[in-house]
KETIGU-185570 format. One record per residue (C-alpha): residue number from 1; z, y, x. Coordinates in steps of 0.001 Angstrom, whole numbers. Layout:
// residues N
<r num="NUM" pz="Z" py="Y" px="X"/>
...
***
This chain:
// residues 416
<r num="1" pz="-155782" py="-55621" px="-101663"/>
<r num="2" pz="-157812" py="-55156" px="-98850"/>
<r num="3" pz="-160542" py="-57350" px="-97349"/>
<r num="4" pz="-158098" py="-58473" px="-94587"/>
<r num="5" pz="-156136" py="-61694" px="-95071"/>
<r num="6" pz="-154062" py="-63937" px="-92518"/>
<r num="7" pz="-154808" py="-67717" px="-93323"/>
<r num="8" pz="-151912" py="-69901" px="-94957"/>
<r num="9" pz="-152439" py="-72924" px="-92166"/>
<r num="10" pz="-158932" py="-72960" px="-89987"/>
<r num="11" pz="-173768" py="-81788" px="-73354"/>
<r num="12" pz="-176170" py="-83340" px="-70744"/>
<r num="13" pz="-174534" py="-81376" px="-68335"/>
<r num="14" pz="-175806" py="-77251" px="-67980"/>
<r num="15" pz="-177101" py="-76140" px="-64844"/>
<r num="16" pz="-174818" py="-74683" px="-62150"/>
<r num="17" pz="-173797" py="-71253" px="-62260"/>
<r num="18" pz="-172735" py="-69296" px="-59671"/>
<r num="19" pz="-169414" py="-67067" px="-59786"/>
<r num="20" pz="-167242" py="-70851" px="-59705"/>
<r num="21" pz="-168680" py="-71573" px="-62907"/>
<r num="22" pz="-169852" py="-74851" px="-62741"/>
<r num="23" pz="-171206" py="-77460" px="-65136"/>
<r num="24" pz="-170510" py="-81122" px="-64460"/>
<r num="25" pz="-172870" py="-83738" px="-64433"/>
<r num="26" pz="-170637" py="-86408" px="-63404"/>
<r num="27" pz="-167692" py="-86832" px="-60623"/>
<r num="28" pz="-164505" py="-89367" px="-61222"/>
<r num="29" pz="-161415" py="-88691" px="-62508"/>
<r num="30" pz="-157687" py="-88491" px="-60804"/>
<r num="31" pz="-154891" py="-90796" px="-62562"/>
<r num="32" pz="-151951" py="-88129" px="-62227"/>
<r num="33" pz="-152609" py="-86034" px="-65705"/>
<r num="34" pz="-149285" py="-85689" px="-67229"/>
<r num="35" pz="-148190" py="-81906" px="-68298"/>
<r num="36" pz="-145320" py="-81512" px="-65180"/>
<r num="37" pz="-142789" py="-79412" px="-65743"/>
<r num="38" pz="-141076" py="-79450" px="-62278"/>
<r num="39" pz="-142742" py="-76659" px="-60839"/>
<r num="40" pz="-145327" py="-78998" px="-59075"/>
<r num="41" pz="-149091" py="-77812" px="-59584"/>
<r num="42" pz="-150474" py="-79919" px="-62606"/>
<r num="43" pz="-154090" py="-81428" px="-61799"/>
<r num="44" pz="-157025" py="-79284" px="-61939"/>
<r num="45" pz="-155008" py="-75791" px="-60532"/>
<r num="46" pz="-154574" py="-74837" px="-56689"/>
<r num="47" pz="-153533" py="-71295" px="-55466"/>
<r num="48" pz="-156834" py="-69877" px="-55402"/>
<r num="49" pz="-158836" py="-71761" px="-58759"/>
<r num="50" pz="-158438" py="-73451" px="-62003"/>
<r num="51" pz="-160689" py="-75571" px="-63415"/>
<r num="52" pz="-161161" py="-76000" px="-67398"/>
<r num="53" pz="-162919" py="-78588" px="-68882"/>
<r num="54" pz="-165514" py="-78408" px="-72218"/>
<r num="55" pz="-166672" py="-81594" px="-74546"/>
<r num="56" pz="-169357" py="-79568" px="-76150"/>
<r num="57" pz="-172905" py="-80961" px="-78183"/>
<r num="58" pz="-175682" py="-79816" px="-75921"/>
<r num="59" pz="-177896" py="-81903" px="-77390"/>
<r num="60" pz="-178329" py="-83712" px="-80804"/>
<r num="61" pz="-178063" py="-81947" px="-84351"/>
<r num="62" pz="-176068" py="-78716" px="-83514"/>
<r num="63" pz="-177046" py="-78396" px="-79597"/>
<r num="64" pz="-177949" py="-74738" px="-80032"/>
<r num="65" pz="-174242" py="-73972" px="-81857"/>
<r num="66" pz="-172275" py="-76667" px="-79020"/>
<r num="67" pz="-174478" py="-74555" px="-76014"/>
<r num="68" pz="-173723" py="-71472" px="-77340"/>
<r num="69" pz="-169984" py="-71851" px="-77351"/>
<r num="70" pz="-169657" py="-73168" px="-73733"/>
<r num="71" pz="-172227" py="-70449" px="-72495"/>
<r num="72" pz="-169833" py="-67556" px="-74410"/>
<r num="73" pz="-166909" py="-68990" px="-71865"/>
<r num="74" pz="-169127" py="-69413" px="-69162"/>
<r num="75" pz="-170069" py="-65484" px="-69391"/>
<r num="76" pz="-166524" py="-64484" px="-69957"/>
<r num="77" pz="-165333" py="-65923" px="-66653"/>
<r num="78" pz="-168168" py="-65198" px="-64386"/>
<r num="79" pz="-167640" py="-61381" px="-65494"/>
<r num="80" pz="-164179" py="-62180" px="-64306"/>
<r num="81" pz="-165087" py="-64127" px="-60927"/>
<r num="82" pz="-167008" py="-61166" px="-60238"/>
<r num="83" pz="-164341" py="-58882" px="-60263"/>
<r num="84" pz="-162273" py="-61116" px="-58270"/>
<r num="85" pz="-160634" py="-63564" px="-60898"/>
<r num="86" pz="-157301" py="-63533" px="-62974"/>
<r num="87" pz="-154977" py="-62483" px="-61268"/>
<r num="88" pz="-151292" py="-65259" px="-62924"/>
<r num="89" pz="-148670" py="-64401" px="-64191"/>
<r num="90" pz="-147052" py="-65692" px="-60564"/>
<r num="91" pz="-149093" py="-63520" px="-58303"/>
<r num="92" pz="-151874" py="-65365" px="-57673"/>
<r num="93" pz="-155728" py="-64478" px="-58590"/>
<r num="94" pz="-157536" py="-67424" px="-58783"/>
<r num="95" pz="-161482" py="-67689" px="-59723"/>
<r num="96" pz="-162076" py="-70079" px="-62734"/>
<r num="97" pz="-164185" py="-72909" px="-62870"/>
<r num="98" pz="-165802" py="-74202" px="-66091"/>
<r num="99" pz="-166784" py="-77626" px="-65690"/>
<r num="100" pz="-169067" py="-78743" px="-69484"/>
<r num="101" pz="-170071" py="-82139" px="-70362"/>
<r num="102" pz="-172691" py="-83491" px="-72954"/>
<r num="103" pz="-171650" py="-85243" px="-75861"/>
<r num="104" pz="-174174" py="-84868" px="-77986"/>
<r num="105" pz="-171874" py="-84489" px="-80989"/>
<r num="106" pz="-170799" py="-88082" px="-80916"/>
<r num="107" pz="-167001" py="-88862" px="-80956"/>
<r num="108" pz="-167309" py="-91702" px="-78245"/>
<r num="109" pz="-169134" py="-89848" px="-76034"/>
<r num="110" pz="-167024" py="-87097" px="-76625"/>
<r num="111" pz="-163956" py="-89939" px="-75623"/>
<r num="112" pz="-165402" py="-90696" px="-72139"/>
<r num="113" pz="-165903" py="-87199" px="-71607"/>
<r num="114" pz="-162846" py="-86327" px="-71863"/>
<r num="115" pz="-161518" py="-89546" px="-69832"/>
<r num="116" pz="-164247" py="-88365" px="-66874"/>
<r num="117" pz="-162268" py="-84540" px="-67021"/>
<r num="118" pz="-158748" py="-85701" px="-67946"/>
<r num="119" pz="-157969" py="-85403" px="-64087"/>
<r num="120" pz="-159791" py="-82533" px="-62768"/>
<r num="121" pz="-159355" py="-80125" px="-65272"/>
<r num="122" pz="-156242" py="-78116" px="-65901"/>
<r num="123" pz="-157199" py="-77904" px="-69378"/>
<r num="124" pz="-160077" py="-78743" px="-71939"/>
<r num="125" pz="-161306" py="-76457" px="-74329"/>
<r num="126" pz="-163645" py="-74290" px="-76371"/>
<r num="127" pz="-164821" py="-77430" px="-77247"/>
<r num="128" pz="-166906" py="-77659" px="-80709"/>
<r num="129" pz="-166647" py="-79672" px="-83498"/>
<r num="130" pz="-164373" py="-81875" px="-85434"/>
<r num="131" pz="-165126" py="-85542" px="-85161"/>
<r num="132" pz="-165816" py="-85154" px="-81456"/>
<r num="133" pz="-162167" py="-83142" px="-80982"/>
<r num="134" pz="-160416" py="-85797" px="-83206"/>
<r num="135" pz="-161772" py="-88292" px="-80865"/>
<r num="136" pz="-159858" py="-87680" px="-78097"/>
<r num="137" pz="-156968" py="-86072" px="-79526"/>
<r num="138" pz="-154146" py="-88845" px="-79174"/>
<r num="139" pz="-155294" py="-89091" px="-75781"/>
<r num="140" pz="-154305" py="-86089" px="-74903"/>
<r num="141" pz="-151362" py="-85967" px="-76128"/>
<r num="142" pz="-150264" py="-88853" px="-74885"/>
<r num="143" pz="-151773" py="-87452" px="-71055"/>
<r num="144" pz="-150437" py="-84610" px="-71787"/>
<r num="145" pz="-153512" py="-82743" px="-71177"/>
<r num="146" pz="-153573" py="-78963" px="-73082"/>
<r num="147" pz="-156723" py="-79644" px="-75763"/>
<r num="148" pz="-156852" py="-75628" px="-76507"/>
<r num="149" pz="-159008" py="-73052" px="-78477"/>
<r num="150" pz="-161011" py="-75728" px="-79563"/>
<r num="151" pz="-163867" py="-74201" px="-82794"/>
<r num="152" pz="-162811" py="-77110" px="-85463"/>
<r num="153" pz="-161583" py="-75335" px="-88493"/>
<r num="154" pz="-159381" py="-78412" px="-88980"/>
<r num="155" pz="-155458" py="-77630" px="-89272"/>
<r num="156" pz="-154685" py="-80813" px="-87800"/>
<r num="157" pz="-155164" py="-79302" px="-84417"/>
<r num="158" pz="-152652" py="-75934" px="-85535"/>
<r num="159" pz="-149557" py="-78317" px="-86932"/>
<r num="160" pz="-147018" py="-78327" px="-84003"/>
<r num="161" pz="-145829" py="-81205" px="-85031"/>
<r num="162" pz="-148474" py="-83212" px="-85083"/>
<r num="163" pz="-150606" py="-82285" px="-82275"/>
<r num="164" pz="-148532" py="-80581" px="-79664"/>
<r num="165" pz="-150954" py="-80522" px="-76788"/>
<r num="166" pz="-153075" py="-78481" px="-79150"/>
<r num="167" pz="-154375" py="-75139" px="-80589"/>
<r num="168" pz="-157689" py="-74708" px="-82776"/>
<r num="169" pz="-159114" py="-71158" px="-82138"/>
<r num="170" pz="-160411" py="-69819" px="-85474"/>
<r num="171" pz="-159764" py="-69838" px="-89193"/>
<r num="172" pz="-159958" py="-72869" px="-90828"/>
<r num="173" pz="-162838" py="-73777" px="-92515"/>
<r num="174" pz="-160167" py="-74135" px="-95624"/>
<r num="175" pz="-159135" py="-70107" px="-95408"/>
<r num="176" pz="-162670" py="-69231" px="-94875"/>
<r num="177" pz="-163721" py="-71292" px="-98795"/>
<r num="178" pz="-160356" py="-69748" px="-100281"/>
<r num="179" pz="-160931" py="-66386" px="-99113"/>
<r num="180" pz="-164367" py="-66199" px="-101103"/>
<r num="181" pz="-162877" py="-67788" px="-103610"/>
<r num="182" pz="-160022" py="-65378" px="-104066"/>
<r num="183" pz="-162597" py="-62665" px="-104118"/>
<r num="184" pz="-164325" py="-64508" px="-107252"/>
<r num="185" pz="-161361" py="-65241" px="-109178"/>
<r num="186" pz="-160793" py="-61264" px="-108879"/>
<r num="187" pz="-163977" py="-60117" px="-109855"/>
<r num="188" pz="-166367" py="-60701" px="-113588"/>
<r num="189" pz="-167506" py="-63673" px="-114903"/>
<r num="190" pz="-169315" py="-66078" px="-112418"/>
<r num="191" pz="-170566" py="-69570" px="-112350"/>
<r num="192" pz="-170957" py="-71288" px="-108969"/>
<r num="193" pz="-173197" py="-73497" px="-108241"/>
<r num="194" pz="-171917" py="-75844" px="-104609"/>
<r num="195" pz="-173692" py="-77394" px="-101872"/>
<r num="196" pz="-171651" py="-79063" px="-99607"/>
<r num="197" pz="-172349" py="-81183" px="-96266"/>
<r num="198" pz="-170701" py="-84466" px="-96537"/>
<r num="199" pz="-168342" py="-84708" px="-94228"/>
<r num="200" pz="-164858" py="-83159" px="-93282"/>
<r num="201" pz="-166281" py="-79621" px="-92421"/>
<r num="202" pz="-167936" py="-79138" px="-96208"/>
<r num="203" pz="-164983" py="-80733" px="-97835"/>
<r num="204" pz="-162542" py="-78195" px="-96130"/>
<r num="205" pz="-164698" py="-75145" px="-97226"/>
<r num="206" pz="-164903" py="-76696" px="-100731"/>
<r num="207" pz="-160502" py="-77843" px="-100889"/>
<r num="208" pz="-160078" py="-74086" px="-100039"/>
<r num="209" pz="-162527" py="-72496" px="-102654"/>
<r num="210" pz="-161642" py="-74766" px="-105363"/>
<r num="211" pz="-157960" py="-74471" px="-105151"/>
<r num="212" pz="-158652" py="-70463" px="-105280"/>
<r num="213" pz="-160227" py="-70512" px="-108455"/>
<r num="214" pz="-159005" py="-73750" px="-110112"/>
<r num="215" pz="-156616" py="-71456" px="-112348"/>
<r num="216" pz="-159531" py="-68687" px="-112312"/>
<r num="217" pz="-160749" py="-68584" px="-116582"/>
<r num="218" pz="-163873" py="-66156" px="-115245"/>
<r num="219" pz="-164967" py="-69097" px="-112414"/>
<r num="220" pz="-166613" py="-72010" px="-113607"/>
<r num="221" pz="-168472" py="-74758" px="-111542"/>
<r num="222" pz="-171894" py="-75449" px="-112485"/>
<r num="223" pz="-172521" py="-78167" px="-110188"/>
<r num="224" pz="-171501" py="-79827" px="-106794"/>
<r num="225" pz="-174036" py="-81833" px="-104705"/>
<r num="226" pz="-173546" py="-82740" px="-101196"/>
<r num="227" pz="-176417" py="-83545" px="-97857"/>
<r num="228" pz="-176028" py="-85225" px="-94780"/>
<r num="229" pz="-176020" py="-83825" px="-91555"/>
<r num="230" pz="-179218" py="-86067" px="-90565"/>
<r num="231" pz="-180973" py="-84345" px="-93676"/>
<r num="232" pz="-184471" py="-82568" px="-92447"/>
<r num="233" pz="-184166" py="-80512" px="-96009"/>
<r num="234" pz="-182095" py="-79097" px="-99236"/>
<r num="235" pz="-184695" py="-78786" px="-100737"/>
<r num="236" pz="-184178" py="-81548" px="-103571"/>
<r num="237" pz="-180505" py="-80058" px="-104223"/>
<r num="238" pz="-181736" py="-76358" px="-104536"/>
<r num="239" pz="-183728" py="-77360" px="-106961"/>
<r num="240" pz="-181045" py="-79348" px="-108980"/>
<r num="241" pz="-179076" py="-76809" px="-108018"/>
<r num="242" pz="-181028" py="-73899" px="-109709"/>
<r num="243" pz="-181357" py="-75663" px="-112955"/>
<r num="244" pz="-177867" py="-74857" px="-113390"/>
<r num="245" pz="-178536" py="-71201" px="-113804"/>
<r num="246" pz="-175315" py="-70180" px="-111805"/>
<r num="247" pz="-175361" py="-66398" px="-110614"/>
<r num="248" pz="-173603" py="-67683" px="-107065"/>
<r num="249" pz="-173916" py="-70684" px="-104646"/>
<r num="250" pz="-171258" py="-71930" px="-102606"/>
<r num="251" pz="-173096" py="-72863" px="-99648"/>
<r num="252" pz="-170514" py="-74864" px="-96959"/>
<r num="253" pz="-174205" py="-75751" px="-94630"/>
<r num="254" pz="-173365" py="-75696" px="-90968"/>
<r num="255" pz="-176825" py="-76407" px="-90166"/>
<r num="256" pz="-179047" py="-72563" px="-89592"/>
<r num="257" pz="-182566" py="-74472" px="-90173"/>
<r num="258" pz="-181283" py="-75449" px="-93151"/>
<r num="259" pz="-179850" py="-72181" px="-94609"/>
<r num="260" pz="-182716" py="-70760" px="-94211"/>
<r num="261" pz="-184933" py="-73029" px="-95778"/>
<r num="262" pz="-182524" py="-73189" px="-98629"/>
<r num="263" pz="-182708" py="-69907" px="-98756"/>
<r num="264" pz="-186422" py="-69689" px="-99073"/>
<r num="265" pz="-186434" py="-72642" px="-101312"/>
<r num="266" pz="-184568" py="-70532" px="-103821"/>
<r num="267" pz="-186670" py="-67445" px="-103840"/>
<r num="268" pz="-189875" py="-70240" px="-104394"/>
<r num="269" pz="-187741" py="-71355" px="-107772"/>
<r num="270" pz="-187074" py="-67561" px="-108791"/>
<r num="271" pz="-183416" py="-68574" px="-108394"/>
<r num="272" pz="-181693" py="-65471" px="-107002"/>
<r num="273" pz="-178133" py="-65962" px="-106554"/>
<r num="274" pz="-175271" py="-64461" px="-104756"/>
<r num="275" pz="-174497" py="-66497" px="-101601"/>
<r num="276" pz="-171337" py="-67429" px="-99565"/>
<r num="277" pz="-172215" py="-68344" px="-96162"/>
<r num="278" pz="-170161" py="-69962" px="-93686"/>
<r num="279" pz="-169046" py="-67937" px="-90257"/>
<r num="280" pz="-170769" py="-70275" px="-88026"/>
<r num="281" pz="-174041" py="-69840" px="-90189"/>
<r num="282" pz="-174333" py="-66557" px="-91397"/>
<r num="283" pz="-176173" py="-64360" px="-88389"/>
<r num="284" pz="-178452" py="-62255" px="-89176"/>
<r num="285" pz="-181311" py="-62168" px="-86852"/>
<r num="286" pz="-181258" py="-65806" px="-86909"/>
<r num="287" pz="-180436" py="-66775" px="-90853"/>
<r num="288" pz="-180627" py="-64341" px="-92700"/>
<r num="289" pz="-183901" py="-61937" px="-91363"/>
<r num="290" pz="-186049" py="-65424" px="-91443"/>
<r num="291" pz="-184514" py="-66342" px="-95063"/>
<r num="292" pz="-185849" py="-62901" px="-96394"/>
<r num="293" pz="-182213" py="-62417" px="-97424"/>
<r num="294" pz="-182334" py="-59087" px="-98930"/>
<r num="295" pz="-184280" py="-60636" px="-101994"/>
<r num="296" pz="-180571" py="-61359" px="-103299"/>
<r num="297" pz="-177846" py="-59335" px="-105108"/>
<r num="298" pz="-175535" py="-60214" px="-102498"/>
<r num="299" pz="-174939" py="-62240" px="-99088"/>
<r num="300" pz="-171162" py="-62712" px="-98454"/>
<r num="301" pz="-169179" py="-64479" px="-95091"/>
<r num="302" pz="-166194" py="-64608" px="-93352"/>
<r num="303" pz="-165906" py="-62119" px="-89978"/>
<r num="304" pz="-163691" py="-61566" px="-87249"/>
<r num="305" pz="-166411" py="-60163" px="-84039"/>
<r num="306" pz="-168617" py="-57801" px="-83553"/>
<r num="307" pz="-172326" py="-58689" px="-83304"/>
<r num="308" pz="-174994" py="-57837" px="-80925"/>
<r num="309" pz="-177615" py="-57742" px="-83672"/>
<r num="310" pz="-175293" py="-55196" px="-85804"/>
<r num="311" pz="-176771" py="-51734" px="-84860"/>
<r num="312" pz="-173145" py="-50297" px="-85991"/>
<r num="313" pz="-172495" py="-51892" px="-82798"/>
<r num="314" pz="-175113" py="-50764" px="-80266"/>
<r num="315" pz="-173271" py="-48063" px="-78310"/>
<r num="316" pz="-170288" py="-50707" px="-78623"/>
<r num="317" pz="-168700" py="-51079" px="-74773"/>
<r num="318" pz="-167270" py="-54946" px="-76168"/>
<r num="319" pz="-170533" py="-55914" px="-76970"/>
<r num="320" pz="-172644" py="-54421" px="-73898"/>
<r num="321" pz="-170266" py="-55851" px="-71387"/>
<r num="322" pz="-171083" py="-59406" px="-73474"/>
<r num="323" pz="-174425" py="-58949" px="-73391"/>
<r num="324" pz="-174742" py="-58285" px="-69788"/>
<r num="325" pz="-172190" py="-61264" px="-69038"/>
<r num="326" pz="-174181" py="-63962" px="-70880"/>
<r num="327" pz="-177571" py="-62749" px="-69396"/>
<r num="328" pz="-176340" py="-62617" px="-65789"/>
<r num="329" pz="-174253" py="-66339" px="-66270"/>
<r num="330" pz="-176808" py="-68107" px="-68727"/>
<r num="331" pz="-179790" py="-68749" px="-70120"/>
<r num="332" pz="-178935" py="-67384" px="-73735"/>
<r num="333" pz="-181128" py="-64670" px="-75654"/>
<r num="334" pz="-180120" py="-60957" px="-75110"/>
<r num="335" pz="-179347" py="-61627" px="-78899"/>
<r num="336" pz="-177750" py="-65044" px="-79159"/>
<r num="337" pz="-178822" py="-67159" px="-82187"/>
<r num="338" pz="-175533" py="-68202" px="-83253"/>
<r num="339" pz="-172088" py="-66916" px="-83338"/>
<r num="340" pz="-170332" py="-69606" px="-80939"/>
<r num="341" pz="-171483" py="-67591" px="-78091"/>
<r num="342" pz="-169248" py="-64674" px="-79037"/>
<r num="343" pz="-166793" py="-67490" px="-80083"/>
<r num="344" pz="-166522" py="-69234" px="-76779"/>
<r num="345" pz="-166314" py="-65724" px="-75373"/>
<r num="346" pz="-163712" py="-64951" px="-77356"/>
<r num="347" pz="-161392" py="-67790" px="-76859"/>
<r num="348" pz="-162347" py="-67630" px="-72737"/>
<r num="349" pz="-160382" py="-64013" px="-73312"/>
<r num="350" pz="-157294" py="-65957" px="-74862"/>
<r num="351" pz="-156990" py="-68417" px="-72090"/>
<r num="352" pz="-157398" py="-65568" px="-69648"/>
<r num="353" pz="-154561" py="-63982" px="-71539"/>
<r num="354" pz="-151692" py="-66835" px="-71185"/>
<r num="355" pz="-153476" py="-67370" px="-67240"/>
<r num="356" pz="-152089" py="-63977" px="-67029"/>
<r num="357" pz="-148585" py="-64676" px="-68615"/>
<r num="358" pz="-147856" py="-67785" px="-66186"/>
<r num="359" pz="-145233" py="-68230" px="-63769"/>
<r num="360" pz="-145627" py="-71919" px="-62938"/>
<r num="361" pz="-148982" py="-73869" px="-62345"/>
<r num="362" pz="-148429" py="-76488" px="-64836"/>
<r num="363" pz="-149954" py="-77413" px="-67696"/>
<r num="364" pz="-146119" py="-77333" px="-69591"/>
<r num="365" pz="-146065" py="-73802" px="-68524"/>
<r num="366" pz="-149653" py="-73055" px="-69621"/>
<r num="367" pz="-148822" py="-74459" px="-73130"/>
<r num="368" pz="-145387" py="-72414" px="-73155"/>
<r num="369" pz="-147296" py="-69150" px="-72666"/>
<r num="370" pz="-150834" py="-69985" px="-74751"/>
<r num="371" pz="-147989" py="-70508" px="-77539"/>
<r num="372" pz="-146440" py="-66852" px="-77010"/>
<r num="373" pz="-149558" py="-64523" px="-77683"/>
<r num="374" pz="-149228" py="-62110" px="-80173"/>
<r num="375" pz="-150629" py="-58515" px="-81224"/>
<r num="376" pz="-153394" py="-59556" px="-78642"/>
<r num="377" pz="-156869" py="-58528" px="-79419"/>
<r num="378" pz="-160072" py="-59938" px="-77679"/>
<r num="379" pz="-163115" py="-58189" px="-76540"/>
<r num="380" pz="-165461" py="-58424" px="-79867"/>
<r num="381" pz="-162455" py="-58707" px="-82388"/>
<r num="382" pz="-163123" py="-56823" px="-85251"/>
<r num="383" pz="-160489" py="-54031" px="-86324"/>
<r num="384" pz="-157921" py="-56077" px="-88441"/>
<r num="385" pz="-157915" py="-58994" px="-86406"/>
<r num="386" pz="-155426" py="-60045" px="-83887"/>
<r num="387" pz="-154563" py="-63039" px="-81716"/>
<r num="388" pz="-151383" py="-64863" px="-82472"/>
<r num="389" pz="-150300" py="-68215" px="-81662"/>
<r num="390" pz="-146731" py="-68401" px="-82271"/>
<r num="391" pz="-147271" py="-69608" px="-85715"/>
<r num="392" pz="-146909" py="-73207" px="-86620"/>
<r num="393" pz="-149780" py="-74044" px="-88992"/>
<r num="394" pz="-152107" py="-71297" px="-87595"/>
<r num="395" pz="-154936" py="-71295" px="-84953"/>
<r num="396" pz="-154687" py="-68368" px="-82389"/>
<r num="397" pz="-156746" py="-66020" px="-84646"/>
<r num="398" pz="-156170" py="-66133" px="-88410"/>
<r num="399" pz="-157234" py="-63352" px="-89827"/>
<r num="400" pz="-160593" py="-63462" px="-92322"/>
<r num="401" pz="-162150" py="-60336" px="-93143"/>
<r num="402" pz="-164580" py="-60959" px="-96163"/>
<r num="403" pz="-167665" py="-58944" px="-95192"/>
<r num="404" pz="-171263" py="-58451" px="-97202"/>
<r num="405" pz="-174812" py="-58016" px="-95426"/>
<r num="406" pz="-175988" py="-54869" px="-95828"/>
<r num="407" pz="-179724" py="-55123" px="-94828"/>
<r num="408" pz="-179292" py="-55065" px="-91091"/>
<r num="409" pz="-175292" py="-55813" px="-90375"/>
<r num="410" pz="-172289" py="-56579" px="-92187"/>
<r num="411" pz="-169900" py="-54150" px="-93792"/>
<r num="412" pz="-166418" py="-55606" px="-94491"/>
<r num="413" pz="-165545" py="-55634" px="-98171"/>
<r num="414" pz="-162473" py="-54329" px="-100613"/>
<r num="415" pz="-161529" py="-57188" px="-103187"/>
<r num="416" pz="-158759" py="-55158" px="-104609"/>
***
């Protein structure tokens, strides 16, 4: 078996931009938000623009990750306004307009956000994080306002069923802890040691690794001890966690201050272990370079993009035309710090994509054709990856490719 898997379904406003991509700092919202299916435009789409809506943290504990994922979008579609805009699926080119509110990774503000947007934006999306998604969730399903692509890693937001209005973007935090566990359970004799934040995010990575290797005889759990998002250091539970003597840590941290300083903690100890790092917080000029990660055996995560800071990808045309987008439209480094800014890029392609497929400017007809993608590949999606939405359970990309640093990069891995 291969490296490549599908999953088994997981801001004080930004400056202005120019290109139609806009930031919002404040404006009122229209009462008329239902999903039509008449024909009639739905809010927040004329013949000539459409305007999306993000809930993102731009301030508070993961600012630089919430930024970064509203600032990939915001590159993707000025690159497009610049060439004229997206041309629908009824004839039309309209420019986009990304309108991104603060809210500072707290679910209320997150709530009137989405309440200020509800009427002016066709759709909201690319938002990050969990609680602040789950927040206003019901909301917009009852509005029937599209709550798309958002970067949870929760299947709630993939179940038809439950959450029609909705699609998460990437594999679920759950697939990403199963995958490495899979690899494990294949492989000699290990025990794993676990840190875990303490919240729905860790406990998803952790569900999906331990059900991987709860039958595994070679796999054996040294310890699990859990932080707090509000923690300023691990370094208490690397210690505790050392003592154990395990050859691997499971570390579900979403924080990159903290990896690192875990990290360094363990070299301090002697304590050189393999390590499983999360997608969101595994880059390597920001993690791993600072951690001095090549002092262990191995560094393991779950991939799906190309990288900027990969030199296998310096020549790459995907990643030069992202570069040059998210200099020209934001403020980011040439070489973002974290992996929502390819991310937000990313799903900014995948809205483009069912823009394209639309014959009617309503949302109903938006969600009809968002649903429909398949075989679709993004700019930055790694070979083996693909876009597809038409399965219930599943966010619109799936696919985890188990990859292991190799000093500068990451080179997928074969777990046969």
């Amino acid at each position: 078996m291969n490296s490549h898997r599908r999953a088994r379904g997981g801001m004080g406003a930004v400056a202005v931009l120019s290109a139609a991509v806009l930031a919002l700092a404040g404006c009122g919202a229209r009462s008329d938000t239902g999903g039509r299916g008449d024909g009639a435009s739905s809010p927040g789409i004329t013949d000539t623009a459409v305007t999306i809506g993000i809930s993102s943290p731009l301030s508070g504990p993961v600012a630089g990750p919430g930024t970064c994922t509203a600032d990939g979008a915001i590159a993707y579609f000025g690159g497009k306004n610049a060439e004229g805009g997206v041309r629908f699926g009824d004839g039309k080119t309209r420019k986009v307009t990304v309108k991104v509110l603060d809210d500072a990774y707290d679910p209320q503000k997150a709530k009137a956000n989405y309440d200020q947007l509800k009427g002016s934006a066709f759709a909201i999306a690319i938002g990050l994080g969990t609680p602040t998604n789950r927040a206003f969730r019901e909301a917009a399903i009852a509005d029937g306002v599209p709550q798309v692509l958002t970067g949870t890693g929760d299947p709630l937001f993939s179940d038809r069923e439950q959450s029609p209005m909705q699609l998460d973007a990437f594999p679920t935090y759950v697939e990403e802890g199963r995958a490495f566990g899979e690899m494990l359970a294949a492989s000699g004799q290990h025990k794993v040691a676990v840190l875990s934040q303490n919240d729905d995010y860790g406990q998803d990575y952790l569900t999906g690794f331990e059900d991987a290797v709860k039958d595994a005889p070679n796999v054996t759990i040294t310890k699990k001890l859990t932080y707090e998002v509000s923690d300023v250091s691990l370094d208490a539970q690397i210690t505790t966690l050392a003592a154990t003597g395990a050859d691997v840590i499971f570390n579900a941290v979403s924080q990159p201050h903290l990896t690192v300083s875990a990290m360094k903690k363990a070299q301090t100890l002697g304590w050189l272990p393999s390590w499983f790092l999360p997608s969101n917080t595994s880059g390597v000029a920001p993690i791993l370079k600072p951690a001095g990660a090549d002092a262990f055996p191995h560094v393991y995560t779950i991939g799906y993009h190309k990288t900027p800071d990969d030199p296998a990808y310096a020549d790459d045309a995907d990643v030069k035309k992202f570069v040059a987008d998210l200099a020209k439209y934001t403020k980011e480094p040439e070489t973002p710090e974290f992996p929502h800014c390819m991310w937000g890029y990313m799903a900014a392609s995948i809205l483009d994509k069912a823009f394209q497929q639309m014959t009617e400017p309503t949302r109903a007809e938006f969600m009809k054709q968002l649903l429909s993608i398949k075989g679709y590949r993004t700019p930055l999606m790694l070979d083996g990856a693909e876009v597809d939405t038409t399965i219930d359970g599943e966010p619109a990309i799936s696919s985890v490719i188990l990859e292991q640093f190799n000093g500068t990069g990451y080179d997928p891995i074969d777990v046969s």
